[in-house]
C-alpha positions as CSV (number, residue, x, y, z in Angstrom):
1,X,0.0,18.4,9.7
2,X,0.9,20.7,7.0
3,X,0.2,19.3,3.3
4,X,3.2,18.1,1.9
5,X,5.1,17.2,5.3
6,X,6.9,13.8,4.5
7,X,4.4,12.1,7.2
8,X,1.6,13.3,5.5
9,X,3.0,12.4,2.2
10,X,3.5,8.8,3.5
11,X,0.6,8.4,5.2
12,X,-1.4,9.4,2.2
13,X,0.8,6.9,-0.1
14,X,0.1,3.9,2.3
15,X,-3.6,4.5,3.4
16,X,-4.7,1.4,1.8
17,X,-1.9,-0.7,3.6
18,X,-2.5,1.0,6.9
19,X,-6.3,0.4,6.9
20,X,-5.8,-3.4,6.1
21,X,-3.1,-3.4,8.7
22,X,-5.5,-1.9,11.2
23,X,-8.5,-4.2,11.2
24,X,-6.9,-8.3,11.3
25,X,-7.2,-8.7,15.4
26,X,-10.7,-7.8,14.8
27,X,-11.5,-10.3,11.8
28,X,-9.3,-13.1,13.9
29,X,-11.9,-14.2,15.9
30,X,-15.6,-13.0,16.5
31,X,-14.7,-10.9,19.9
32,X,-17.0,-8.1,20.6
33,X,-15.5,-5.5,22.2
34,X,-13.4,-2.3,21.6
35,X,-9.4,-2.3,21.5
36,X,-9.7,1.5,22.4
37,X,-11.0,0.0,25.7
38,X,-7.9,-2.4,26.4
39,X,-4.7,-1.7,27.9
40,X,-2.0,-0.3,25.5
41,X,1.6,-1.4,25.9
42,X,3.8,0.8,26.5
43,X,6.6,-0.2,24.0
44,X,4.8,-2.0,21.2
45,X,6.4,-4.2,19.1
46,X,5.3,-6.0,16.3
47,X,2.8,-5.0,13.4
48,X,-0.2,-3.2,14.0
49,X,-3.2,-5.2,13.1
50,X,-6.5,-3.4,13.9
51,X,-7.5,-2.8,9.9
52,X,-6.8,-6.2,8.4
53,X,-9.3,-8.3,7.1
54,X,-9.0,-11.7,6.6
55,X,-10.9,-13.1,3.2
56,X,-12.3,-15.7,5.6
57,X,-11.3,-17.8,9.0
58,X,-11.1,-21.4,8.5
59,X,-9.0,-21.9,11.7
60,X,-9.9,-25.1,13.0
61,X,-10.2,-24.2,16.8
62,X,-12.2,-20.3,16.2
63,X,-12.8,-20.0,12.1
64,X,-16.6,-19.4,11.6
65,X,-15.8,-20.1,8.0
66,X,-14.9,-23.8,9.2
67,X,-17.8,-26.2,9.2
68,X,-15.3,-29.3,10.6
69,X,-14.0,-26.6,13.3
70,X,-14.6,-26.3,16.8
71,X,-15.7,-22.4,16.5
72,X,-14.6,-21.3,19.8
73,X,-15.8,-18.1,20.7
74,X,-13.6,-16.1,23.1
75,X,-14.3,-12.9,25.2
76,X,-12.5,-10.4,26.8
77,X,-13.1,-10.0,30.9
78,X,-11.9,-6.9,31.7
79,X,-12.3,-7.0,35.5
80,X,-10.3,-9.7,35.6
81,X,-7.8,-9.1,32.3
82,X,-8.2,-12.5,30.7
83,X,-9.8,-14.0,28.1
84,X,-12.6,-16.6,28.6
85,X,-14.4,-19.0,26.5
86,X,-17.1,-21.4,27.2
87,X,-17.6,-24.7,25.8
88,X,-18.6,-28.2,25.7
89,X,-16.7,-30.9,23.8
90,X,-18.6,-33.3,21.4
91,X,-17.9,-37.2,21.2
92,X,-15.6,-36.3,18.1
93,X,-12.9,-35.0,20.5
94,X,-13.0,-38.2,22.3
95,X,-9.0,-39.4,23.3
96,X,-9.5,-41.7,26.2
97,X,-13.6,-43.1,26.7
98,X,-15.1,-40.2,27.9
99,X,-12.7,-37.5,27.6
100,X,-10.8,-35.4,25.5
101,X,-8.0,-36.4,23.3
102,X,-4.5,-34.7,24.4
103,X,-4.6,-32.9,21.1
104,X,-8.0,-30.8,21.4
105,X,-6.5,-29.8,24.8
106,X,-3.4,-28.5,23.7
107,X,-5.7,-26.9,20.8
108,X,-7.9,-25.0,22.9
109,X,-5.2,-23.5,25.5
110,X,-2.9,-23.1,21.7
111,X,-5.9,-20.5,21.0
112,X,-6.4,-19.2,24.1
113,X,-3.1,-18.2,24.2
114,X,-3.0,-16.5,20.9
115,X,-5.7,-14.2,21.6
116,X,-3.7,-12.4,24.4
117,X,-1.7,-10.8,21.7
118,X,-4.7,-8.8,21.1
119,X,-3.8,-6.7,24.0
120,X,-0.8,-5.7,22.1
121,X,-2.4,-4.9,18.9
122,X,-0.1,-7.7,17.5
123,X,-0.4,-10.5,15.1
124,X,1.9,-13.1,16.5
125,X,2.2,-16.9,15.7
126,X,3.5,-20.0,18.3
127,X,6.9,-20.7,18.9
128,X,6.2,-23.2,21.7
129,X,3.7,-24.5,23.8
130,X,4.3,-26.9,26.7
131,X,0.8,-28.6,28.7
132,X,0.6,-29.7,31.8
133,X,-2.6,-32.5,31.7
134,X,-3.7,-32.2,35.6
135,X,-6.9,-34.3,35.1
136,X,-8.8,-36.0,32.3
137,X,-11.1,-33.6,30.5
138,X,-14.5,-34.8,30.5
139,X,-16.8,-35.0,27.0
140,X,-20.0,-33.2,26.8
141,X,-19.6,-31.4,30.4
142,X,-19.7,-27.8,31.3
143,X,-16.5,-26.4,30.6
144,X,-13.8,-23.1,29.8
145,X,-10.8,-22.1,29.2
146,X,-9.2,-18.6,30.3
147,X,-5.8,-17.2,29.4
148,X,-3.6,-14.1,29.9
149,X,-0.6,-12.0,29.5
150,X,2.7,-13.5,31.6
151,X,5.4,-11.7,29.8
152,X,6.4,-9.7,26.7
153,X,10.2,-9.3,25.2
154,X,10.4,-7.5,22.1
155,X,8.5,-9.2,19.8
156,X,8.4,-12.3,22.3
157,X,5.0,-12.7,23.8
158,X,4.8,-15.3,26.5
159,X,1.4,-16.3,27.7
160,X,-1.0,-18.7,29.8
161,X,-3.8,-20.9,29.3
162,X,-6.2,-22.7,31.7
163,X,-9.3,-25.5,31.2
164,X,-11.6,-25.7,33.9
165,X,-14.8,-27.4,35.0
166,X,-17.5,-26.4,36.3
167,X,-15.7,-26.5,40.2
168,X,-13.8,-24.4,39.0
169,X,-10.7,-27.3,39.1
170,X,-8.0,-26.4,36.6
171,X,-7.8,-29.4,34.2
172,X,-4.9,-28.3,32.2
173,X,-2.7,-25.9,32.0
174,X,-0.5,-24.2,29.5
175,X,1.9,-21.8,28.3
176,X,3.0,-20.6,25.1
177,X,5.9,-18.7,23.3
178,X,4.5,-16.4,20.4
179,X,6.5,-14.4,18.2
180,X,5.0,-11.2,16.9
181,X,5.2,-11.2,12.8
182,X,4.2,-8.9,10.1
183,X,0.9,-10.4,8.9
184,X,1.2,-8.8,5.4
185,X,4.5,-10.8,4.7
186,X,3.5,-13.8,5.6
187,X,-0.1,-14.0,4.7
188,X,-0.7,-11.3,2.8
189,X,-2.5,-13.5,0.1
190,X,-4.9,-14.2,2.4
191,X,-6.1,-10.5,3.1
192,X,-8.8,-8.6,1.3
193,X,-7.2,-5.4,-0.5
């Protein structure tokens, strides 16, 4: 690019805002693995996100920084385009004796969900979330939730999430509608500059 060309000029004027805006999907959550690896859409909407940094995650279902929270850990599975996180849920989460409470479910397939919209470089918040509970969700067994990509519309993501056991017998199921949003305007005081 030649020096002075107004896209030059404008990257140079909002370097600072483009680097933060660049890095927030990978400060979301502790994933380990490269986006320039994933599947690119091929009409993004939305806010780029791969430079922002979040001062620190005290989400309640994935937030390191959150010594109450559950500090799910999710990967991405590339052969099979989801993403997967195993777990076991503590006595805490207990709802009926033995099982999980209807909230932590809808909790755990709430974040599942949300981290599909790091295929789409996108920062993107729930609309809606419906949850199918197929059978009780046992406490302190064996289990993991998976979720991908149903449907995107403009800056509509739609997604799916499922828990399973160890059988591999879907416990519940959900889907979600998540609305891609520019992460600087609505938590900007929460990012590093």
């Amino acid at each position: 690019m030649k020096r002075g060309h107004p896209c030059s000029v404008w990257i140079a004027k909002h370097a600072g805002f483009v680097a933060i805006v660049l890095t927030l999907v990978l400060a979301l959550s502790d994933l380990r693995l490269e986006f320039s690896d994933m599947p690119k859409s091929s009409s993004r909407r939305g806010y780029d996100t791969s430079e922002i940094r979040w001062q620190k995650n005290y989400c309640f279902a994935c937030g390191k920084n959150n010594a109450e929270g559950m500090r799910l850990k999710f990967s991405y599975d590339e052969e099979r385009d989801c993403f997967v996180c195993r777990f076991r849920l503590a006595k805490r989460y207990t709802g009926p004796p033995g099982h999980a409470h209807g909230g932590i479910i809808a909790t755990i397939l709430d974040e599942a969900m949300g981290k599909v919209n790091r295929l789409r470089h996108v920062v993107a918040v729930t609309s809606q979330i419906t949850v199918d509970y197929l059978k009780p969700v046992p406490l302190s067994k064996p289990l993991w939730v998976e979720s991908r990509e149903v449907k995107v519309q403009g800056r509509k993501h739609i997604n799916m999430g499922e828990i399973l056991n160890h059988k591999r017998e879907v416990l519940a199921r959900g889907e979600g509608l998540f609305v891609a949003i520019d992460p600087h305007r609505m938590f900007g005081k929460f990012v590093e500059r």
